[in-house]
C-alpha positions in Angstrom: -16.4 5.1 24.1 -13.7 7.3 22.3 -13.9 7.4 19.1 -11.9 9.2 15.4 -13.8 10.7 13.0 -12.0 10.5 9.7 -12.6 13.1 6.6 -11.7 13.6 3.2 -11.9 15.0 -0.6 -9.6 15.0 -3.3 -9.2 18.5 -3.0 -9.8 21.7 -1.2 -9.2 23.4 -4.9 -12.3 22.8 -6.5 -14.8 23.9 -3.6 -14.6 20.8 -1.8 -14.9 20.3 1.7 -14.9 17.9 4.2 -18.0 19.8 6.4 -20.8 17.7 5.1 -19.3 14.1 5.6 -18.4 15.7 9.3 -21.2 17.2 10.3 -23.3 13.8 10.0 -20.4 11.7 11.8 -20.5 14.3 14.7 -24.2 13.6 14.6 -24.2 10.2 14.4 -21.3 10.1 17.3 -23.3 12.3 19.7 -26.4 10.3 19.0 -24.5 6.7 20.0 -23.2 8.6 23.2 -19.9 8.4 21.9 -17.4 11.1 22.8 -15.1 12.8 19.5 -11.4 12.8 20.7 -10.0 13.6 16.9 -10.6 14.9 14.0 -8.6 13.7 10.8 -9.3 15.6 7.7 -7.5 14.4 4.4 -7.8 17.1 1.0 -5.9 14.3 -1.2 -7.1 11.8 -3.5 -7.2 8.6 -1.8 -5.6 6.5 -4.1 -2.1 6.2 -1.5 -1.9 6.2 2.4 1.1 8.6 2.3 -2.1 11.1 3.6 -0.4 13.3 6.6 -3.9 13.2 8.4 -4.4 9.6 7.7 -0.7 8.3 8.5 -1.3 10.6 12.4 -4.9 8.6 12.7 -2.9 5.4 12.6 -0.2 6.7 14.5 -2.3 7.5 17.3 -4.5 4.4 17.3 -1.2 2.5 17.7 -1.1 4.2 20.6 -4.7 3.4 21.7 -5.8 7.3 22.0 -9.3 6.0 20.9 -11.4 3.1 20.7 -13.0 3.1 17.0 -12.6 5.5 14.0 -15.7 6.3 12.1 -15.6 7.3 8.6 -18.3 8.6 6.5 -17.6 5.8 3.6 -15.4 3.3 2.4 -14.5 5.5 -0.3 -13.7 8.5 1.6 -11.7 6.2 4.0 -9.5 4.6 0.9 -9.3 4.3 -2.7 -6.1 2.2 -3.1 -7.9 -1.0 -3.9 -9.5 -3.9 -1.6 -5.9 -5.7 -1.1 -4.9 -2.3 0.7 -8.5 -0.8 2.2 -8.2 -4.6 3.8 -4.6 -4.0 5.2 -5.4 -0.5 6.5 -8.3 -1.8 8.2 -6.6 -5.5 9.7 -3.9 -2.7 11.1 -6.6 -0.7 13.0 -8.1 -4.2 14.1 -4.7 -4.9 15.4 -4.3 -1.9 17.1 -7.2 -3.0 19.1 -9.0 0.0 17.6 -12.9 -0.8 15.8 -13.6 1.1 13.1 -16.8 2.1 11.0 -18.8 3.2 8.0 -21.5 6.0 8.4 -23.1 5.3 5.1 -22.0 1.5 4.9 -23.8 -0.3 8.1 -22.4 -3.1 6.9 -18.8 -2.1 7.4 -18.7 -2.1 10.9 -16.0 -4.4 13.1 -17.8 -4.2 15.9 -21.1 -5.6 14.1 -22.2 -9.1 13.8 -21.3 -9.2 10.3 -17.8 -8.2 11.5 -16.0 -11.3 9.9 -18.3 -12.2 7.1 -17.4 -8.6 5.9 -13.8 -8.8 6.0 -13.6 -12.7 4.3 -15.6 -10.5 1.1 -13.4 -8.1 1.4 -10.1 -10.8 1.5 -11.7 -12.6 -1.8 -12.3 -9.3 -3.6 -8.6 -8.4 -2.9 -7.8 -11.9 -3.8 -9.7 -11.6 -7.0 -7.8 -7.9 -7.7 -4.4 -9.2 -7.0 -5.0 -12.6 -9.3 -6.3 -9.7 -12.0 -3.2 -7.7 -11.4 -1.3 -10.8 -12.3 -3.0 -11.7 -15.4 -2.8 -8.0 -16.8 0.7 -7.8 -16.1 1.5 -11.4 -17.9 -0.8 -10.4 -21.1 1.8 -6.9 -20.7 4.2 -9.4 -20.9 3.3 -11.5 -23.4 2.6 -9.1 -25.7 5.8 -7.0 -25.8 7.7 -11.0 -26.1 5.4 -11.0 -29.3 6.4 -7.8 -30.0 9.9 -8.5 -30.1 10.8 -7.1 -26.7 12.6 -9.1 -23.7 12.5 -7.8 -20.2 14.7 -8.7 -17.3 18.4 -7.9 -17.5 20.3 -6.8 -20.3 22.9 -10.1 -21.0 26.2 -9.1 -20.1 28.6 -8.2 -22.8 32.3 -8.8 -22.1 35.3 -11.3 -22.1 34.8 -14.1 -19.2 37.9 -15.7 -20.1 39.6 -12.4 -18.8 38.0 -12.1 -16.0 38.6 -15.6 -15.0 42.3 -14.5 -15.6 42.4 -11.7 -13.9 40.4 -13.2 -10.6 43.3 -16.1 -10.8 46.4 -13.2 -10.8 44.7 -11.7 -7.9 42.6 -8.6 -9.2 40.0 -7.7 -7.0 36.8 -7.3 -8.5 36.9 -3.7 -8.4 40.0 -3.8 -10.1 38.7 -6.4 -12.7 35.3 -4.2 -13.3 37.9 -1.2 -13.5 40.2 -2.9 -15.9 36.8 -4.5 -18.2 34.3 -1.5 -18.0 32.1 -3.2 -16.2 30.8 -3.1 -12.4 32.1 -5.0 -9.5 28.4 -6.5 -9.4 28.8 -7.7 -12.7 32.4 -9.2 -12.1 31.0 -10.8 -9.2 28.1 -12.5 -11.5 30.6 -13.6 -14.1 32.6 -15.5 -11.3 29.8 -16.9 -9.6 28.9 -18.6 -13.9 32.3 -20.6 -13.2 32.2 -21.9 -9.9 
């Protein structure tokens, strides 16, 4: 089997390195008979996918140049939340490509706990996306209580005119030119009357 081994720290800056987390996946890949066809080392936080090593690892297993990537830990693999850490690992799954934790037995698609692991990891990024929603209505709610509205600003300007000026044959450019407004804003005013 072909297999990715995937690497990273938050940062080369503070004498981190990558050499310990990839000297026990070369280990543990020479041990399971496995032959390394890439390397992907990541010195970013984890916290987005817009990693250049990461973004070529899924490039590549689009492309099917291995069979399974192995990564020292979840953590080292993502940090962007289970919602995402799911995605990023469906898409691998998809590509037809396995993939595995070093430290996390558990985490492993070709295991028998394969599925079971992925349903937790669904509900946890079920459960982080119904607490994203509650934070963000208590946000909400509290600047209402606080006085402030969000959404659009309410438009500010003469309708009747408009209305006039759509009916002598302005366009809306000209209208928005003629009122201060945009074009966008014309066309919302017209679209109130009809």
């Amino acid at each position: 089997m072909k297999i990715a081994l995937y690497g990273r720290v938050s940062t080369k800056d503070k004498g981190q390195d990558t050499e310990n987390q990839m000297l026990q996946l070369r280990e543990f890949a020479r041990a399971q008979g496995w032959e390394i066809g890439r390397e992907y080392v990541d010195y970013i936080s984890g916290k987005k996918s817009d990693r250049a090593e990461f973004q070529r690892m899924f490039a590549d297993a689009g492309q099917r140049r291995f069979d399974l990537v192995l990564f020292w830990s979840l953590d080292r693999f993502s940090r962007e939340g289970a919602l995402e850490t799911l995605k990023h690992l469906e898409r691998l799954t998809g590509a037809g490509v396995g993939w595995k934790s070093f430290t996390e037995q558990y985490l492993d698609s070709c295991g028998i706990f394969k599925d079971a692991v992925l349903a937790i990891l669904a509900v946890i990024a079920k459960q982080e996306r119904i607490r994203l929603s509650e934070r963000t209505m208590a946000g909400l709610e509290r600047a209402r209580r606080q006085g402030r509205v969000g959404g659009r600003r309410a438009l500010v300007c003469d309708r009747e005119r408009v209305w006039k000026l759509s009916e002598a044959g302005c366009s809306m450019r000209q209208i928005g030119s003629e009122m201060g407004i945009s074009a966008a804003s014309v066309c919302r005013v017209l679209r109130e009357r009809a």
